[in-house]
C-alpha positions, 0 to 999 in steps of 0.5 A: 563471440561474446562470453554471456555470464549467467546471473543465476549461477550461485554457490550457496554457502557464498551467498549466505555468507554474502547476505550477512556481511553485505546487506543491510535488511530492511525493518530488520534488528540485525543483531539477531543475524549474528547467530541466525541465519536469514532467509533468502529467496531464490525462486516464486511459481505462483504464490509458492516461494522457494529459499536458497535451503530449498525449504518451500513456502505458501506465500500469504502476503504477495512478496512480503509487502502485498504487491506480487499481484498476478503471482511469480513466474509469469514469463509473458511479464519477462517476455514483454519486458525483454522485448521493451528493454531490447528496443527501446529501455529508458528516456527521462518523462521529459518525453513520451514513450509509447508503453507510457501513452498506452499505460496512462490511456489504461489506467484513465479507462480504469478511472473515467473520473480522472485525467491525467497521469504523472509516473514515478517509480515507488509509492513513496514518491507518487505521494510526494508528487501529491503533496508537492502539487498541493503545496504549490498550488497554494503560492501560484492559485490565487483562489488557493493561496495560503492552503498549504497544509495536509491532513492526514488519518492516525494509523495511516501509512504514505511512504518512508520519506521524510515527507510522507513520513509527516504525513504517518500515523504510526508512531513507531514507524516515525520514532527517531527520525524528526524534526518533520515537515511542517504543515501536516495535521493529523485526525483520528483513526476510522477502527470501529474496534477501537473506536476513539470515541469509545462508540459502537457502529449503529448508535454512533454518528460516525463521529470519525468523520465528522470530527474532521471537520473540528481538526479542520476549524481549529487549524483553519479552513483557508491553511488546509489544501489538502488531505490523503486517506488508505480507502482501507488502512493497511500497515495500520491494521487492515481497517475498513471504514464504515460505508457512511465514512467517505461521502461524509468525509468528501462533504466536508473537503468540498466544503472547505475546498480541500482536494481529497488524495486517496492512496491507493498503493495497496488496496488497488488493482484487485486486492480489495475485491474491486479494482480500486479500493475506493469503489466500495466507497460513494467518494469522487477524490481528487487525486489518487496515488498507486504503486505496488500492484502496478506492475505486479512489482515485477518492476518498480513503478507508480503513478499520481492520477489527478482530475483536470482542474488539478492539471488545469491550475499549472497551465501558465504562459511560459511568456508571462515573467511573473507565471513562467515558473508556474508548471509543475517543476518536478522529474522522476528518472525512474519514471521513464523506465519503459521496461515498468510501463510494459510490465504494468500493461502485461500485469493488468492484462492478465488481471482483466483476462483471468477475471483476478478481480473477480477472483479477489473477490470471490475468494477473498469472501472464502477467506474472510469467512475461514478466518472467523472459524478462528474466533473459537480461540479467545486469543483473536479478538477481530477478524476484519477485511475486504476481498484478498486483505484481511487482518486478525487482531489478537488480545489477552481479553476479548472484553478489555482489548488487551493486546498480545505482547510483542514477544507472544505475536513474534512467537506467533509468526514463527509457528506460523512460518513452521508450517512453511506459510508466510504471514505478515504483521504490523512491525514497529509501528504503534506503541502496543498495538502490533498485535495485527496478523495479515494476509494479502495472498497474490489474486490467483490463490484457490480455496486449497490454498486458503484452507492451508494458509488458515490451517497453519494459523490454527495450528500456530495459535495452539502451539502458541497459547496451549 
């Protein structure tokens, strides 16, 4: 009989000297790592974390990056994949497979407006698949013919590739790695906190919006194809567009013949209180991106979802010498993982049949209203949020907006972490303005459990500003 290793089986000091000499972090200066030690977790139930040091810790950000949906340890999930991976593991999306039939047949149900869905394996590449149906739109429609470029909205983010980093606005997340790709043409930002019109929301004409239009006229109507928007920023802040915001927006994409790309890496699947970020909005996009949450990043998955005169426009006659390359010439070998197609199926049962969507909802209103009663410190000048995602911005002066620095907010998390809660941050992402704490806990989080995540920021404030 064959002798099993087991993978679990770990010596401690090995591994943490392993961590050191082996792994390349990531968003992580490293140099602090030769008289530090990093963090390494080894076990999750529910939303606790536990580290090899067998410190435990309330996790507020669903894995660090907002994706742990329905919360660690689900063994249905383990059991589901299992079974998968012993039948059938992988066969390249040449093909069909039968957990991608009936994932694709759930995610159309969850968005009756659409038509088509295309998998991939992060949310990087579900919005390089956007982008590249775009750009090839615009040689092989003639009715589409030259619109080649994307706009995209400052304080943005769509993915660490060089080609959805054209389509960022955040600096510093960009700094050092250009020359980018052409053709990506930027507008501004939609935070009413830092309006970029200098406005206030109630005797402004949502000139954010309609100043897309200005950007579009300048570079030219008939260059633009298309243009991708967070339905809430993310990475940038956690901003909620106005409800006015999107239907004026989609009015002027119409107009243009501009197909609207809403990415939906984040804010879908529950975080935002709705299953979709974009159902707070009267908005009807295009094409709609995901990731993350797909599959409670128990596997790595993502998908690009399209309407039918999207698909409609790559339909050619393979016969025709002139059109026979006019499909979409595109693979993504993880993308034929039946393994994260089964896990996302599992993943949004449990969502549907544990009412999570609802919970988000519900308690992501508990957790809005808990993080306003830490407005009786002057250091937090917005509490800003929707459903499980929510962001504090912290100021020297509530009157003139002045950011913390950054030495203060870093400060600011390891108090934060000393309460044995992990909270997240914008990190290097603007020239000044990481200065935003944020909190996306997995949707299964209680009111204790808000109350303790709030709690440890309190304290953390205190010892920080005393």
């Amino acid at each position: 009989m064959e002798e099993k290793t087991n993978w679990l089986d770990y010596d401690v000091e090995e591994m943490v000297a392993g961590d050191k000499e082996s792994l390349w972090h990531h968003l992580k200066p490293h140099k602090v790592f030769e008289s530090q030690e990093q963090m390494i977790i080894v076990e999750g139930k529910g939303l606790m974390v536990k580290d090899i040091r067998g410190r435990e810790f309330l996790d507020a950000t669903s894995g660090g990056v907002w994706s742990v949906m329905v919360g660690y340890g689900r063994d249905s999930i383990a059991d589901a994949v299992c079974a998968q991976l012993k039948k059938m593991p992988y066969f390249a999306g040449v093909f069909g497979n039968i957990p991608a039939i009936k994932f694709a047949q759930k995610l159309l149900e969850k968005l009756p407006r659409m038509d088509k869905v295309y998998f991939s394996n992060s949310g990087s590449e579900a919005n390089e698949k956007a982008f590249k149906i775009i750009r090839q739109a615009s040689r092989i429609d003639p009715a589409r013919k030259g619109k080649y470029k994307i706009m995209y909205r400052d304080r943005d983010y769509h993915g660490t590739t060089i080609g959805t980093m054209s389509a960022t606005g955040q600096a510093q997340r960009k700094q050092d790695y250009g020359p980018f790709v052409e053709g990506f043409v930027e507008f501004p930002h939609c935070a009413c906190y830092r309006c970029p019109y200098g406005k206030t929301y109630g005797s402004c004409d949502i000139e954010c919006a309609r100043k897309v239009e200005d950007v579009i006229l300048k570079e030219g109507a008939d260059t633009i194809g298309g243009l991708i928007v967070e339905p809430i920023t993310a990475g940038g802040g956690i901003l909620k567009p106005v409800p006015e915001y999107y239907p004026i927006l989609q009015e002027i994409c119409q107009k243009y013949d501009i197909w609207m790309i809403m990415d939906e890496v984040v804010c879908g699947f529950g975080r935002t209180g709705t299953f979709w970020g974009h159902d707070h909005y009267d908005v009807d996009p295009d094409i709609i991106t995901m990731a993350k949450g797909l599959a409670s990043s128990y596997e790595a998955l993502s998908a690009t979802v399209v309407k039918q005169k999207v698909f409609d426009t790559f339909l050619n006659d393979p016969s025709d010498s002139e059109k026979r390359l006019n499909y979409f010439r595109d693979i993504s070998t993880y993308g034929g993982c039946t393994s994260a197609l089964t896990a996302a199926l599992e993943s949004t049962r449990i969502i549907e049949d544990e009412n999570l969507v609802e919970n988000s909802a519900k308690m992501g209103a508990y957790l809005n209203e808990q993080l306003e009663t830490l407005k009786k410190y002057d250091v937090v000048g917005d509490v800003r949020g929707q459903g499980l995602f929510a962001g504090l911005e912290f100021v020297t002066n509530r009157t003139t907006k002045e950011p913390i620095s950054e030495e203060q907010m870093a400060q600011l998390m390891g108090n934060v972490m000393a309460e044995n809660v992990i909270v997240g941050r914008t990190n290097s992402s603007f020239d000044g303005l990481n200065n935003i704490m944020n909190f996306a806990p997995c949707l299964i989080i209680t009111k204790e459990q808000i109350d303790t995540i709030v709690a440890a920021v309190a304290t953390a404030i205190e010892k920080t500003f005393s």
